[in-house]
TORGUZA-555650 format. One record per residue (C-alpha): residue number from 0; residue in three letters; chain; x, y, z. Coordinates in Angstrom, 2 decimals, padded with zeros to 5 digits. Layout:
+------+------+------+---------+---------+---------+
: milo : bado : selo :      c1 :      c2 :      c3 :
+------+------+------+---------+---------+---------+
:  NUM :  ALA :    A :       X :       Y :       Z :
...
+------+------+------+---------+---------+---------+
***
This chain:
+------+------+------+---------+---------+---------+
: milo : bado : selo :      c1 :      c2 :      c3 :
+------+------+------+---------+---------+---------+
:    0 :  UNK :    A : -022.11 :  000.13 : -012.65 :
:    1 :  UNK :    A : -018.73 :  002.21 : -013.09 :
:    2 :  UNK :    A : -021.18 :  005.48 : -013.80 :
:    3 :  UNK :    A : -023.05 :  005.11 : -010.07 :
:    4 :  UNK :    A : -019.73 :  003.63 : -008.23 :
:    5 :  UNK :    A : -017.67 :  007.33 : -009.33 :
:    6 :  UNK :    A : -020.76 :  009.30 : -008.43 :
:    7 :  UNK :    A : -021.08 :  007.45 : -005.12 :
:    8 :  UNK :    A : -017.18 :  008.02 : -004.83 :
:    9 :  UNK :    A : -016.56 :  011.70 : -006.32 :
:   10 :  UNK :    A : -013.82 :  009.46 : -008.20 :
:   11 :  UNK :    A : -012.52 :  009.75 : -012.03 :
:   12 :  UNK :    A : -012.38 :  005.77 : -012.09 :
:   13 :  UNK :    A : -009.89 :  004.61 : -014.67 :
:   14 :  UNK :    A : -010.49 :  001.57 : -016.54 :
:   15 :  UNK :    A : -008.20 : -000.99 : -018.53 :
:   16 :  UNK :    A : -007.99 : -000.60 : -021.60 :
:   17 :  UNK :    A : -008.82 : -003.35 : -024.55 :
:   18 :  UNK :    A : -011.13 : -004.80 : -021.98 :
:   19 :  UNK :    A : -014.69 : -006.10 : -021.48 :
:   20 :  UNK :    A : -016.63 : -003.66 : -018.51 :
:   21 :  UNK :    A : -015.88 : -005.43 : -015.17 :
:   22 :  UNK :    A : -018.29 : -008.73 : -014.07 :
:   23 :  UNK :    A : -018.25 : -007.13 : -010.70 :
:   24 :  UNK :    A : -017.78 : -003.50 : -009.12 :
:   25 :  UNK :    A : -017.69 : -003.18 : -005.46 :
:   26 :  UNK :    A : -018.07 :  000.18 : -003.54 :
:   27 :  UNK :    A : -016.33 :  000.40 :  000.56 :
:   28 :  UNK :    A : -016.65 :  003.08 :  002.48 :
:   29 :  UNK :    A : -014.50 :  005.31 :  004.57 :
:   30 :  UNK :    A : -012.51 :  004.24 :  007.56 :
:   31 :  UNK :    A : -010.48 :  005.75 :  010.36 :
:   32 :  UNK :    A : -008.63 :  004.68 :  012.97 :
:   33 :  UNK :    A : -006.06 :  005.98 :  015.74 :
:   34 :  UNK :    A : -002.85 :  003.96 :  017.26 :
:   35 :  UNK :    A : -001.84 :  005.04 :  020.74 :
:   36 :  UNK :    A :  002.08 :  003.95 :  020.70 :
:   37 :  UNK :    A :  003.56 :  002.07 :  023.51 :
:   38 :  UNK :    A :  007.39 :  002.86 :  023.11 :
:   39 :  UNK :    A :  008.36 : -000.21 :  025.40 :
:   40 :  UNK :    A :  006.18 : -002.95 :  022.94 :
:   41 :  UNK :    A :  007.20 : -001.24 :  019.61 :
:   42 :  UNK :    A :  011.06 : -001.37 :  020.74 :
:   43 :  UNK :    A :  010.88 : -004.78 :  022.06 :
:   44 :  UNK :    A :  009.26 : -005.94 :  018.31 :
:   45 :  UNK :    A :  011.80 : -003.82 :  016.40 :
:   46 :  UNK :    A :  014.84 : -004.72 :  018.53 :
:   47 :  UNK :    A :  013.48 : -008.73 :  018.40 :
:   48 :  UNK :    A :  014.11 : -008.60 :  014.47 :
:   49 :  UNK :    A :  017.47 : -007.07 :  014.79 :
:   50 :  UNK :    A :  016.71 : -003.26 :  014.49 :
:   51 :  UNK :    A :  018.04 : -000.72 :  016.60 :
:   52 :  UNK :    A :  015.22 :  000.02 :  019.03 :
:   53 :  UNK :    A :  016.22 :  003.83 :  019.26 :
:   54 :  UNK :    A :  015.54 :  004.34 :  015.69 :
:   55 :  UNK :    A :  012.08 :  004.74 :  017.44 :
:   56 :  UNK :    A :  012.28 :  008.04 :  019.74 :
:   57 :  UNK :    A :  011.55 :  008.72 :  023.43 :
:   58 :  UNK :    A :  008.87 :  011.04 :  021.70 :
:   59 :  UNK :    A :  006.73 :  008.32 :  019.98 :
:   60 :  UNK :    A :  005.86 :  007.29 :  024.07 :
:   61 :  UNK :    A :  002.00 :  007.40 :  024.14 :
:   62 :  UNK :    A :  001.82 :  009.41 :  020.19 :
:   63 :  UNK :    A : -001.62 :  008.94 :  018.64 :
:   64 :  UNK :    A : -001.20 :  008.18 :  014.88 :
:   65 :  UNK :    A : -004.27 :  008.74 :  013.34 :
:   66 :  UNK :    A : -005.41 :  007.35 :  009.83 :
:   67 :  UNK :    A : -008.31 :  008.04 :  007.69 :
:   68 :  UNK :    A : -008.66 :  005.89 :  004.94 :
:   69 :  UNK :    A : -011.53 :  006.97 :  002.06 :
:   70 :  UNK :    A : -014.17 :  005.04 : -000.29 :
:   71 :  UNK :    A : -012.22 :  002.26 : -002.45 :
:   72 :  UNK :    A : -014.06 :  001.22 : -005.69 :
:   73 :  UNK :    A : -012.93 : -002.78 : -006.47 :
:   74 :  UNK :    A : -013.41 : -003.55 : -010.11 :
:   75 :  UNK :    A : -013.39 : -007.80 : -010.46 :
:   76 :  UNK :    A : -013.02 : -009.44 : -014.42 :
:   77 :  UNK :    A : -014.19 : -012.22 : -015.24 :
:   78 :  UNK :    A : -010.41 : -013.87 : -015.05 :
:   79 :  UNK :    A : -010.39 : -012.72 : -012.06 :
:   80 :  UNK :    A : -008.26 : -009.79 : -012.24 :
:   81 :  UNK :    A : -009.22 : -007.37 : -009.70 :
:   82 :  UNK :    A : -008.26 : -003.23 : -010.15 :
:   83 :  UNK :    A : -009.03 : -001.08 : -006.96 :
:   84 :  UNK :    A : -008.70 :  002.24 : -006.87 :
:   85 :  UNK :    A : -008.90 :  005.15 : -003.56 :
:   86 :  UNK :    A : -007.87 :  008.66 : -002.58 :
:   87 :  UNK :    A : -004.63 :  008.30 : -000.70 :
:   88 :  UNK :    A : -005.03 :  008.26 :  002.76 :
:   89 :  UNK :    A : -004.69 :  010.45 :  005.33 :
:   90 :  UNK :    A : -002.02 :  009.76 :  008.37 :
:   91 :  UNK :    A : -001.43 :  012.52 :  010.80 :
:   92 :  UNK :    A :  001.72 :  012.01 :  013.65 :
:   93 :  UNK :    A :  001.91 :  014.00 :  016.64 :
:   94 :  UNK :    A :  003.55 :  017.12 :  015.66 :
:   95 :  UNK :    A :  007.39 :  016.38 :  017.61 :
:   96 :  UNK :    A :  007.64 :  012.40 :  015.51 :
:   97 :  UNK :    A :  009.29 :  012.26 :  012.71 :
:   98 :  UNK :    A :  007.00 :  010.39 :  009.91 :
:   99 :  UNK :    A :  009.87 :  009.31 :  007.98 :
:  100 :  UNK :    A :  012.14 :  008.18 :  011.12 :
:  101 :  UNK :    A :  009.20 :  006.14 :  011.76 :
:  102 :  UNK :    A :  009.30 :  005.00 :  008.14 :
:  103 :  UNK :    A :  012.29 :  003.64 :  007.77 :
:  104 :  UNK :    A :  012.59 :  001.78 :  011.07 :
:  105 :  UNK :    A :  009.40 :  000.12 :  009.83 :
:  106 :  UNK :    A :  011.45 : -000.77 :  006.67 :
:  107 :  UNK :    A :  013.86 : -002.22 :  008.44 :
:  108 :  UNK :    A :  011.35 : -004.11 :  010.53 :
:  109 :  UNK :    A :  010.14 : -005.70 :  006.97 :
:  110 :  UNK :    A :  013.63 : -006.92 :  005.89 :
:  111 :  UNK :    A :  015.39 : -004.31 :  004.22 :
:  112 :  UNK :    A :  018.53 : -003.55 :  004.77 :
:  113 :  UNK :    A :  019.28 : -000.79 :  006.95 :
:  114 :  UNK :    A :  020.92 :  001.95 :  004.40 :
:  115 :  UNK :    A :  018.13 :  000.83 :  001.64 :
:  116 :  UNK :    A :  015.37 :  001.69 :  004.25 :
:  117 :  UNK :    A :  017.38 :  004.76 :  004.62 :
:  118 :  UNK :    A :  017.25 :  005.99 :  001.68 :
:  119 :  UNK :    A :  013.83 :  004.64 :  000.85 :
:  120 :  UNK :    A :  012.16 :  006.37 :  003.80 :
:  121 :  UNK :    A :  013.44 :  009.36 :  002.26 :
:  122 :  UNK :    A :  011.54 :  009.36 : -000.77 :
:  123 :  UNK :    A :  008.40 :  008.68 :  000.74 :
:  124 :  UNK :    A :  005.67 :  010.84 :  001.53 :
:  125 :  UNK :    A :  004.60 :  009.18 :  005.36 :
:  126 :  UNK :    A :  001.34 :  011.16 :  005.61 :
:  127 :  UNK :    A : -000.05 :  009.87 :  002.50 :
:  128 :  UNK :    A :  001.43 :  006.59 :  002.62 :
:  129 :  UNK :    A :  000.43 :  003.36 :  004.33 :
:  130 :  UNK :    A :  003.05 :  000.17 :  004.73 :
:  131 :  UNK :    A :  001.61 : -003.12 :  003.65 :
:  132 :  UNK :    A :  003.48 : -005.60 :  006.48 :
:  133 :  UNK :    A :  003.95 : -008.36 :  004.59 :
:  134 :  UNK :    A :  005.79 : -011.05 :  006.31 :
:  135 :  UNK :    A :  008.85 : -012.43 :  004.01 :
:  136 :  UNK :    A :  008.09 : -015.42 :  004.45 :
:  137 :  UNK :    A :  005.05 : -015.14 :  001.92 :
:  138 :  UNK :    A :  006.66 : -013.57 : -000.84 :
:  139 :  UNK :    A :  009.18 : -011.28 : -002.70 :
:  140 :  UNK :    A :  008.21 : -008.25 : -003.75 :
:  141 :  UNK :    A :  009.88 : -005.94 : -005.75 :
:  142 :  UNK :    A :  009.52 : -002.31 : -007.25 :
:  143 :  UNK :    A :  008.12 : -002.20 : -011.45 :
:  144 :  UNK :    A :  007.16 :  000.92 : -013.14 :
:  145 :  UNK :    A :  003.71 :  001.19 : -013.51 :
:  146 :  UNK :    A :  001.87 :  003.90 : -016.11 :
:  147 :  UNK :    A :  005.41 :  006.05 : -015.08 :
:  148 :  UNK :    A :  005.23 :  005.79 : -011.44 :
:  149 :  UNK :    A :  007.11 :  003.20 : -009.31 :
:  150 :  UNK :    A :  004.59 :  000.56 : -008.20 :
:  151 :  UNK :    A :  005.39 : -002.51 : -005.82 :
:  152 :  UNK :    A :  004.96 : -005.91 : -007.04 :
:  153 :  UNK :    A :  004.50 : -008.96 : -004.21 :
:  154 :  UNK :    A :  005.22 : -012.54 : -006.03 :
:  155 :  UNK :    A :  004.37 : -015.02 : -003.42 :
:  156 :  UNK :    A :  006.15 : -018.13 : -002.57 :
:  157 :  UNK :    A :  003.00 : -020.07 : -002.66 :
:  158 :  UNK :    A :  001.99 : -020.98 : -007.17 :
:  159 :  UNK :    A : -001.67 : -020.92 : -005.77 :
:  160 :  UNK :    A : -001.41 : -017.61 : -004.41 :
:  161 :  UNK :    A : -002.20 : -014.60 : -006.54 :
:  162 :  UNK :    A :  000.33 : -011.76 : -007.28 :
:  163 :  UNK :    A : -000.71 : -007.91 : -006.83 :
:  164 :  UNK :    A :  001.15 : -004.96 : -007.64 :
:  165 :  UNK :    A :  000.53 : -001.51 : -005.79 :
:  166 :  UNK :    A :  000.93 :  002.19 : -006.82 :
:  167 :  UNK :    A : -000.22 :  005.66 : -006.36 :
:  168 :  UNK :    A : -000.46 :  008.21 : -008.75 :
:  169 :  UNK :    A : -002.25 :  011.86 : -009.14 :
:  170 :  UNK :    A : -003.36 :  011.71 : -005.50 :
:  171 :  UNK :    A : -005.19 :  007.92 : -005.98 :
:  172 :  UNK :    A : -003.72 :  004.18 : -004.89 :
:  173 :  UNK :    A : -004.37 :  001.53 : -006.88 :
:  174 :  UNK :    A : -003.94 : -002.11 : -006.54 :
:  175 :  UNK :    A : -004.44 : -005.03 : -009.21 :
:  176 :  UNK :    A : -004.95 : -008.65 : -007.86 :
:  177 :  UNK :    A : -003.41 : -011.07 : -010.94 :
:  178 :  UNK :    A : -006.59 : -013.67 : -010.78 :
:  179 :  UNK :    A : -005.51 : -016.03 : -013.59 :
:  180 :  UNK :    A : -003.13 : -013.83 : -014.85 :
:  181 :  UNK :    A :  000.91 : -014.32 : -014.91 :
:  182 :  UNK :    A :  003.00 : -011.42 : -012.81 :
:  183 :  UNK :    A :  004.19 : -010.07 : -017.06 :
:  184 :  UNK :    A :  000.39 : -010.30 : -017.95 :
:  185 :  UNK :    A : -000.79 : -008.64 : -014.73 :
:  186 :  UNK :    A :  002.06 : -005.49 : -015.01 :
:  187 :  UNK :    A :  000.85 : -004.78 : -019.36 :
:  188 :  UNK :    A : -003.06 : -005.09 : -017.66 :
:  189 :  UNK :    A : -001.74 : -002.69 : -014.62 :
:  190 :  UNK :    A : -000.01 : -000.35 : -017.18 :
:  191 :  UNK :    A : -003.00 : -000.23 : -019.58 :
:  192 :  UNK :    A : -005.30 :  001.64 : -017.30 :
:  193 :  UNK :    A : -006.69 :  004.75 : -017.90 :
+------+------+------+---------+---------+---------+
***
């Protein structure tokens, strides 16, 4: 149930509104997880897709990244809409790298353009944020404001495949999976919840 998935979680689970309870609710645990950085790989991958490798600095050599990722609650409808909700995670950088430098050559590693990830990377809180890599050869995807926060929407290429949109507000992430739902439908669901 909702009531025994927030007191498992500690979370204030929102719900859509105008909606039947959930057919299924889904409780994951915690995660963490460390990347030791090899400069030489990550410049050869960034420089093979046309980004300046020295976007990435002689610092990053051998940095641990470390990640902790909490409990996620995964409400499924019976359309198959699916709302998920977690804390922001935690990412902590050695203390001489620059999260946002970091950022915004992994910006440019997705496909935007190189003053766009600029600027992007600025806005960006790195240590609570987490990229999604999705290749662009899946999808589009596109920024939509969700319940008055800027949310990313990913419309794949494929009709079978199911749209999402992602965004974080008050310190939680959400994501909504469309199911049977069109990308308008899923954005008035993803903006109804409370």
């Amino acid at each position: 149930t909702l009531e025994t998935a927030a007191h498992l979680t500690g979370y204030q689970l929102r719900q859509l509104a105008d909606r039947d309870r959930p057919v299924e609710i889904y409780v994951m645990g915690d995660a963490s997880g460390y990347l030791d950085v090899d400069l030489a790989g990550a410049r050869a991958i960034v420089q093979a897709v046309g980004v300046d490798p020295l976007l990435l600095p002689d610092s990053l050599d051998g940095a641990r990244v470390n990640v902790q990722a909490y409990d996620s609650v995964q409400q499924l409808y019976a359309d198959g809409l699916m709302v998920m909700q977690t804390a922001a995670p935690d990412v902590t950088y050695p203390p001489d790298v620059d999260p946002t430098l970091l950022g915004e050559a992994l910006l440019q590693v997705l496909g935007i353009e190189p003053a766009a990830a600029h600027q992007l990377a600025q806005s960006i809180d790195w240590t609570s944020t987490l990229l999604l890599p999705i290749p662009q050869d899946l999808g589009t995807y596109r920024e939509a404001n969700v319940n008055g926060v800027t949310g990313v929407v990913l419309e794949p290429f494929d009709p079978e495949a199911e749209a999402a949109v992602v965004w974080q507000k008050d310190g939680m992430v959400y994501m909504m999976r469309a199911g049977r739902l069109s990308v308008d439908d899923m954005l008035a669901q993803a903006n109804s919840v409370r």
